[in-house]
Structures are given as C-alpha cells and as structure tokens.
N, C-alpha and C positions, 0 to 999 in steps of 0.2 A: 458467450461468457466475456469476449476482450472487445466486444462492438455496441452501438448504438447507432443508430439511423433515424433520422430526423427530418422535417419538413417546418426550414425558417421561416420563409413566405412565399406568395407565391410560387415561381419557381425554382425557387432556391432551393438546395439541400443541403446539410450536414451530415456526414461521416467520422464518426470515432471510432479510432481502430489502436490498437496495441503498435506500437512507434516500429518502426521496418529501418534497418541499415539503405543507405542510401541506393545498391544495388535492386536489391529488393522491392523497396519504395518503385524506382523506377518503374522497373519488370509489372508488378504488381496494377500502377494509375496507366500505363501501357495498353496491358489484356481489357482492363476495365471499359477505355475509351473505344479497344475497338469492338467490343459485345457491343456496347451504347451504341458505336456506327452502326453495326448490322443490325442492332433492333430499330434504330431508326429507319433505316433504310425499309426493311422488312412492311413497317409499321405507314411510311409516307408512302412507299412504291418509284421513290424515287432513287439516285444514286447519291450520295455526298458528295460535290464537289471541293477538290483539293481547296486551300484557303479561305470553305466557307462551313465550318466546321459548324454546327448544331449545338454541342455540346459544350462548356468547358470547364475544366477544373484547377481551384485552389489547392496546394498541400500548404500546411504550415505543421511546425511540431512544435512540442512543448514538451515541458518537467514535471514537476511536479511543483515548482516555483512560479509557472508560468499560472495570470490568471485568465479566464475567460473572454474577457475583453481585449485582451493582447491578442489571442489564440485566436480570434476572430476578425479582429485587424489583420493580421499577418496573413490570414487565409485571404480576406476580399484584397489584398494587395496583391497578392498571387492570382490571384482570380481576375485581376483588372490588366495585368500583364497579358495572363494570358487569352485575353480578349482584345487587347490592341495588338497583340502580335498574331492574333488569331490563329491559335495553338492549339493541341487539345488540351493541354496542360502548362502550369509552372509551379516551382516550387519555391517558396518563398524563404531566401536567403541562402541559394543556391551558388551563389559565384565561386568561384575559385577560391579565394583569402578563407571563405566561413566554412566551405568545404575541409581544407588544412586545417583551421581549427578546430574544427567537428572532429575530425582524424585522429588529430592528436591528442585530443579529451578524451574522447573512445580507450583509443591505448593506453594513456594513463591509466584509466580506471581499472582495464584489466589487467595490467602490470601489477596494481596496488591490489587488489583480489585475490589473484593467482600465487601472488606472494606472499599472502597473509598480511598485508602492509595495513592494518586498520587499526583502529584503538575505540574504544568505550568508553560514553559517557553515562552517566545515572541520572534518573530522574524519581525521586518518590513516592511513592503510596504510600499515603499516610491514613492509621483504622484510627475511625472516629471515637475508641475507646481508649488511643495511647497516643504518649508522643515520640515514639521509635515508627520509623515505618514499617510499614507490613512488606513492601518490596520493594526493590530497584529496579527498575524497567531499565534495561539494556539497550542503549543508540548507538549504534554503528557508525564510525565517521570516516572519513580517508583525508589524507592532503592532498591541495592542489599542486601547481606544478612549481606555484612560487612557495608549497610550505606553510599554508594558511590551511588552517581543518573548514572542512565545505558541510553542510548543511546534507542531512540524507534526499531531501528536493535537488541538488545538484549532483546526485550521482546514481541515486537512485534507477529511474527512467533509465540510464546508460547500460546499467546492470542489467536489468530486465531485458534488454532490447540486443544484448550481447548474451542472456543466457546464462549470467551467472549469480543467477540467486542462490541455487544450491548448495554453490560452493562458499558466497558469504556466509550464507547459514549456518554452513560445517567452521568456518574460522570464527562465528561470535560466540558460537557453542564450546569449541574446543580452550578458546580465551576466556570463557566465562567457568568451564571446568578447572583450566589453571590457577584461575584468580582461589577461586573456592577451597580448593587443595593447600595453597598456600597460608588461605586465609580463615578458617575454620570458624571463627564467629561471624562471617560476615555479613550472615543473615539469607533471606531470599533472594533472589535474582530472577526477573521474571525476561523471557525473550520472546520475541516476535517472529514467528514461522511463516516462511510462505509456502504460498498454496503450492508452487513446484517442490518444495521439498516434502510435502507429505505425502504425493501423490506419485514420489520418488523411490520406485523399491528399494533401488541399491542405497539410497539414502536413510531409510530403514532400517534397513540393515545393518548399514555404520553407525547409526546413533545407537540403537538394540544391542548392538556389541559395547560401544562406549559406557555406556552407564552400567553394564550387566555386572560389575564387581568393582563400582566407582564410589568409594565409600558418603561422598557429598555429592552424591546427585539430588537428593534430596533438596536441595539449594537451589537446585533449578525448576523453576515454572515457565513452562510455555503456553504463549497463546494464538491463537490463529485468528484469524478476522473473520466476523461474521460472511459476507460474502465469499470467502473461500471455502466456510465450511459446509455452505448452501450449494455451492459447485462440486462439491468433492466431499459428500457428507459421508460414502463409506468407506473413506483411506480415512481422512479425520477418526470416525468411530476406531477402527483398528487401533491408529495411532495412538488416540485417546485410553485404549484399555491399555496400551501398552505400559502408557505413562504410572496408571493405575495400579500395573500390577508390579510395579518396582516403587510405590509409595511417592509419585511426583503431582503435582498441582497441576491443573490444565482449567484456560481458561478461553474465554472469547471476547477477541478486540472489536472493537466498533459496533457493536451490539444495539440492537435497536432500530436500524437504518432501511433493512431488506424488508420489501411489502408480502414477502412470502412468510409471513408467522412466525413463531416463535415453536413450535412444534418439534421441530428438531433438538430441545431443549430439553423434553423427557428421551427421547434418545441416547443424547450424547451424554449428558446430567454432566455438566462441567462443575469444578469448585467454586469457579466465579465467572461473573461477569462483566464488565467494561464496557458503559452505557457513553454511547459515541457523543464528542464532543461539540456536533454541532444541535445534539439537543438540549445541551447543557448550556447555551452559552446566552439565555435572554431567561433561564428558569426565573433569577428574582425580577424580570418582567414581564412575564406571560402566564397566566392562568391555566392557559391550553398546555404549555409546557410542564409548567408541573404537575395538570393530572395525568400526562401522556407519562412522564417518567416516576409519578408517584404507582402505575399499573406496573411499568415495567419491575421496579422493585419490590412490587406486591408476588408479580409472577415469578421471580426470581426467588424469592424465600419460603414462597411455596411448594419449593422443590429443596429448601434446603441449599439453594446456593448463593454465594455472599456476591453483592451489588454494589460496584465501586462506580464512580464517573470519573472521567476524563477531562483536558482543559480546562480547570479551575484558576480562573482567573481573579477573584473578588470574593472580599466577605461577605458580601450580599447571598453571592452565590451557597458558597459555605453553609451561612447557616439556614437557607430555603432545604437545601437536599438532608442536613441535618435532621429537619420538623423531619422532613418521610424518611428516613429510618434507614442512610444511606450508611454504608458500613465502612468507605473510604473512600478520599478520592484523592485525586491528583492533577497537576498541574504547577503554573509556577508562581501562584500564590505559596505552595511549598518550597518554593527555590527553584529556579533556573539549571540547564543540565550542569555536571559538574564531571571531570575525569573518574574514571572508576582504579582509583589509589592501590597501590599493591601488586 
C-alpha cells in the first residue's frame, strides 16, 4: 500500500516508501544493505571486501511540493556520494545545519497539531444548476515559524510521517462542528478523511459519539480518496453506513485514478463523487479525456450518484464537462481558498 519498486535502467532502481524519521531511515537503508551483502555474497561465492562495496544507495525525501525531477536529482546526488566515498549508503542533505532544521519543523508541526493550533480555509463546489455552492471543501492549514500560513504540501508529509493524521482529523472536524453550531445557515461543509482515521476504531468511536445528538451534523460531508477506500474498503463500508444512518453525505476524492475498477462503487453507493483532477485538466483538449470522463459520469448516475470534478481551471474546461452532464465542479476558476469566517 505505502511502496513502489521500480527498474530506471539498467542497473539502477527506485524505491518509494512512505517518509521514515531520521532514526528509522537509518536502521531501516542499514538492514537493507546488509541482506544485499549477503545475498551478494551468497550469489558471487565470494566475500565483500571492506571499501569495495557492490552495492550503493541514494536516500532523498520529499513533500508533497517536492517534484519528481528534484526527487531524483537529490537522490543520484546522494547516490554519487556515496560512490566516491564508497559507502553503502548517503543520504542527501544530511549535514548537521538541515538535520536541526528538519528537527525543528518536525516539532513545530506537532506542537501546532497537538494543540489544535490550525485554521480552515474554503474552497467551493459549485452545482451546475445554481450559483450558491453546493459545498465547502475544508483545507487545513498551520503557521510556520515566522507566522506565514504554509500550504498543506508543507506539512502534510511531516504529519503523516510523525503519525498524526488522526488527530488532525479529529481537530478539522471538531472546528468544522464549532463553526456549524455557531453558524446555522452555513450550508455544507465537506472534509477530507484519511485512510488512518477510518481504519481507526477508537476514532470511530469518537466521531460515532460526536455526531450522535449533534443537531448540524447534517452540515458535514465527508470524503475519503479513492485509493484508500480500495485499501481499506470494509472499515470505509462500516464507516460509510455509519454516516448514512445519521443522514450525512459521503463521498469519494480523487475518483477515477485506481486501475482496480470501479466495482466498489455498487458496494459502497457513495452520494458523490470527485473525478480526480488530473483527468480533468487538458478535457477541452483531448478527445480521449472527455470520452474517459464522459463514462465515468455515465457510470456514476447510473447508480444514482452525483459527479463533480476537481481542478477547474478555465472556461474551456467548464463548459466541455457541462455538454456531459457534469453536476458540479470546482476549482479556482470559482475563486481561490479563502478563511472559513465565523
């Protein structure tokens, strides 16, 4: 679920793994290099001699801001270290100074976590039949250390890799119930679940109790991502009837992407769905794209559930997903995030 394994050229490989605390990382490219000795050795019949190591490996990490060509630069830098110092490994931007900073971003972020320290911004769903939207999609943000709100690609990754999704989860929820309480007209509010909180009993549990005599829960729609609900499709199911049986909306983000079918979709029967935005983003230039997402929203209403897209960039776009019969979408052709007021 958190890997990929790949074959660049030749003899080169790539590794994607779910980001590891420095500790960890270490411990971890350690055990690795020395299996690789002994399966060498095993495999030549020879011994490895010290300083003439067979093997060697790159680490580089990224965010979710970081892109692919960085992440691969960073890595063959690492990689060329530690071939002149002929090591079994390096890890790329390891010194001490980025070490301390790595540290101290770390703890910020779970400082600002653990403390509730975050705030909300909106982003719109807008139905192709009004001009009120149909939701606010909920973004999570924190400050950095100078006081600047940071992008969820800069803290994201940290969160994950420190373990505390669940507990965001539980503070955008609990801000998104306040705001609601407070604010009684203030329409839908849809948030974003991750796959560790569903698949979280005692998290369950606390939300199952939160809502159970919460007069605006109604206000809240949650969604989970297609690939989580493919990993975790009978905590989802639970989850989902859950939502169900206290009248809440449930939906699925980034819909479209997984080569495993759409199948799970008479299963789950979500309200809607959120057709991922990178198949939406050349629709008014691709023929292939619009019959791929004119099916997906055929399959999607043939079950009776509503078909929004994501990333709406251009009126081009607009009115391509318009002709097929799209029932809302979003992006910042509607406006850019904005604080969630109140």
């Amino acid at each position: 679920e958190q890997s990929i394994l790949g074959r660049l050229t030749g003899a080169d490989f790539i590794l994607l793994v779910q980001r590891l605390d420095d500790d960890s990382l270490k411990r971890t490219v350690s055990q690795l290099c020395s299996d690789l000795q002994a399966n060498f050795e095993a495999l030549s019949g020879s011994t490895v001699i010290e300083r003439h190591w067979p093997i060697h490996i790159g680490v580089a990490h990224s965010n979710d801001m970081t892109s692919c060509n960085q992440l691969l630069t960073e890595a063959r830098l690492a990689l060329s270290e530690a071939e002149e110092q002929d090591q079994n490994y390096a890890i790329y931007g390891s010194d001490e100074k980025a070490l301390q900073d790595s540290n101290a971003w770390h703890q910020h972020v779970a400082d600002s976590v653990s403390k509730a320290q975050i705030f909300l911004q909106t982003l719109p769903l807008m139905a192709n039949t009004s001009s009120q939207p149909a939701q606010q999609e909920l973004l999570a943000r924190i400050l950095d250390q100078k006081g600047t709100p940071c992008t969820a690609g800069e803290f994201l990754s940290v969160i994950k890799e420190l373990g505390l999704m669940v507990m965001l989860d539980r503070a955008v929820i609990q801000r998104a119930l306040e705001h609601a309480n407070k604010n009684p007209n203030c329409g839908k509010l849809a948030i974003n679940l991750s796959a560790e909180a569903v698949r979280d009993k005692e998290f369950v549990s606390w939300f199952k109790a939160l809502i159970a005599d919460n007069e605006q829960k109604q206000h809240l729609h949650v969604e989970v991502s297609e690939s989580a609900i493919l990993n975790n499709l009978s905590d989802v199911r639970h989850f989902r009837e859950m939502m169900k049986a206290n009248g809440m909306e449930f939906g699925v983000d980034n819909f479209g992407i997984h080569p495993a079918g759409f199948a799970y979709l008479y299963t789950l029967q979500p309200d809607y769905i959120k057709i991922d935005g990178s198949l939406i983003r050349k629709i008014d230039q691709q023929a292939e794209d619009r019959f791929f997402v004119s099916s997906l929203i055929s399959i999607a209403h043939s079950l009776s559930i509503k078909a929004y897209a994501e990333h709406i960039e251009r009126e081009t776009q607009l009115n391509e997903l318009n002709q097929l019969q799209i029932d809302g979408t979003q992006g910042w052709l509607h406006g850019r995030p904005k604080a969630l007021e109140g």
